[in-house]
N, C-alpha and C positions, 0 to 999 in steps of 0.2 A: 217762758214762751219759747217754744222751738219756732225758727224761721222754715220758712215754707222753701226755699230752695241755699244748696249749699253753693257758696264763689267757692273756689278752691285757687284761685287768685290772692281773696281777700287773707291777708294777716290773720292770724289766730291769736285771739290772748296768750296762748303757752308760748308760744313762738316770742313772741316778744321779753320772755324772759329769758331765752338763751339767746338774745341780742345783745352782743357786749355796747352796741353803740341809742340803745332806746334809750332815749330819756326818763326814765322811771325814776329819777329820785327827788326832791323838793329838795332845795339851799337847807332848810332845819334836816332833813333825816339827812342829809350829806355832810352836813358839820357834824351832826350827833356820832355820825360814822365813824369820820375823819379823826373825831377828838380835838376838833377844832372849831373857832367861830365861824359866824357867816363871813364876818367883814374880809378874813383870810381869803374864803370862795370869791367874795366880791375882787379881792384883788389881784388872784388869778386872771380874771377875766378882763379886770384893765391892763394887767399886763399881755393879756393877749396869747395866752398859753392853752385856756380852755375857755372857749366861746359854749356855754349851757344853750341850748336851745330856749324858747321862752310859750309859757299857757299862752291860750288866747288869751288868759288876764295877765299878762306879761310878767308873770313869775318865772324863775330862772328853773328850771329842770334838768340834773345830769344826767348819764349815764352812765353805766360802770366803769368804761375806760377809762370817761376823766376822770373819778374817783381816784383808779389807779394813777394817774399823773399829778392828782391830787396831794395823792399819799406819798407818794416823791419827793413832789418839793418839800411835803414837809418833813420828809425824813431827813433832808439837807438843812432847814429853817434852824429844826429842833438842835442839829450840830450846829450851828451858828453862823450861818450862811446866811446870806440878805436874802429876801426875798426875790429883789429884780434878779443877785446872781442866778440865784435857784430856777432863777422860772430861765433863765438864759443856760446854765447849765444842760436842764432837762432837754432843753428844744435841741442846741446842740447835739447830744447824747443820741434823738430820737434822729437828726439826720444823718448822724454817721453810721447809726444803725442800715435805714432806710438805703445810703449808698452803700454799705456791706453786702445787704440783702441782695440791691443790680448786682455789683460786680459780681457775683457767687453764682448767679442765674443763669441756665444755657443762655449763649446770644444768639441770634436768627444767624443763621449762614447768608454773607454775599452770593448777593447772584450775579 
């Protein structure tokens, strides 16, 4: 069925595939990914590292980033690194980045 007028506002399905942050993945194709279990994503997110978005039937859904932050921690786990470090590690990591990135940035000039 073609729609009778186009939004050019509204989201396109393609579009949401070059969205690193759409929730597009289900907790099983995210573990199957990862090469890890669920319970691992579950505890991502009681640790507070990746908050999944959730269906309206309250299943957890990622998206690519946190896969990649995902994949992170458990490149640190898999060395033998506790999980709460890892997931502490990684946030540290992302804000030292994140202040690299200010300090680096023209700063507005005083007026």
């Amino acid at each position: 069925m073609i729609p009778d007028q186009y939004d050019p506002a509204a989201p396109r399905t393609a579009d949401k595939f070059d969205d690193e942050n759409y929730p597009g993945y289900t907790m099983g194709r995210a573990a199957e990914m990862l090469g890890t279990t669920q319970n691992f994503l579950r505890s991502l997110d009681e640790a507070g590292l990746i908050q999944p978005q959730r269906s309206a039937g309250g299943h957890r859904r990622y998206s690519r980033h946190q896969l990649r932050v995902a994949a992170r921690v458990r490149h640190l786990v898999d060395g033998g690194t506790a999980i709460d470090a890892a997931c502490r590690i990684i946030s540290l990591e992302d804000q030292l980045h994140e202040a690299q990135r200010r300090n680096t940035s023209p700063q507005p000039a005083d007026s």
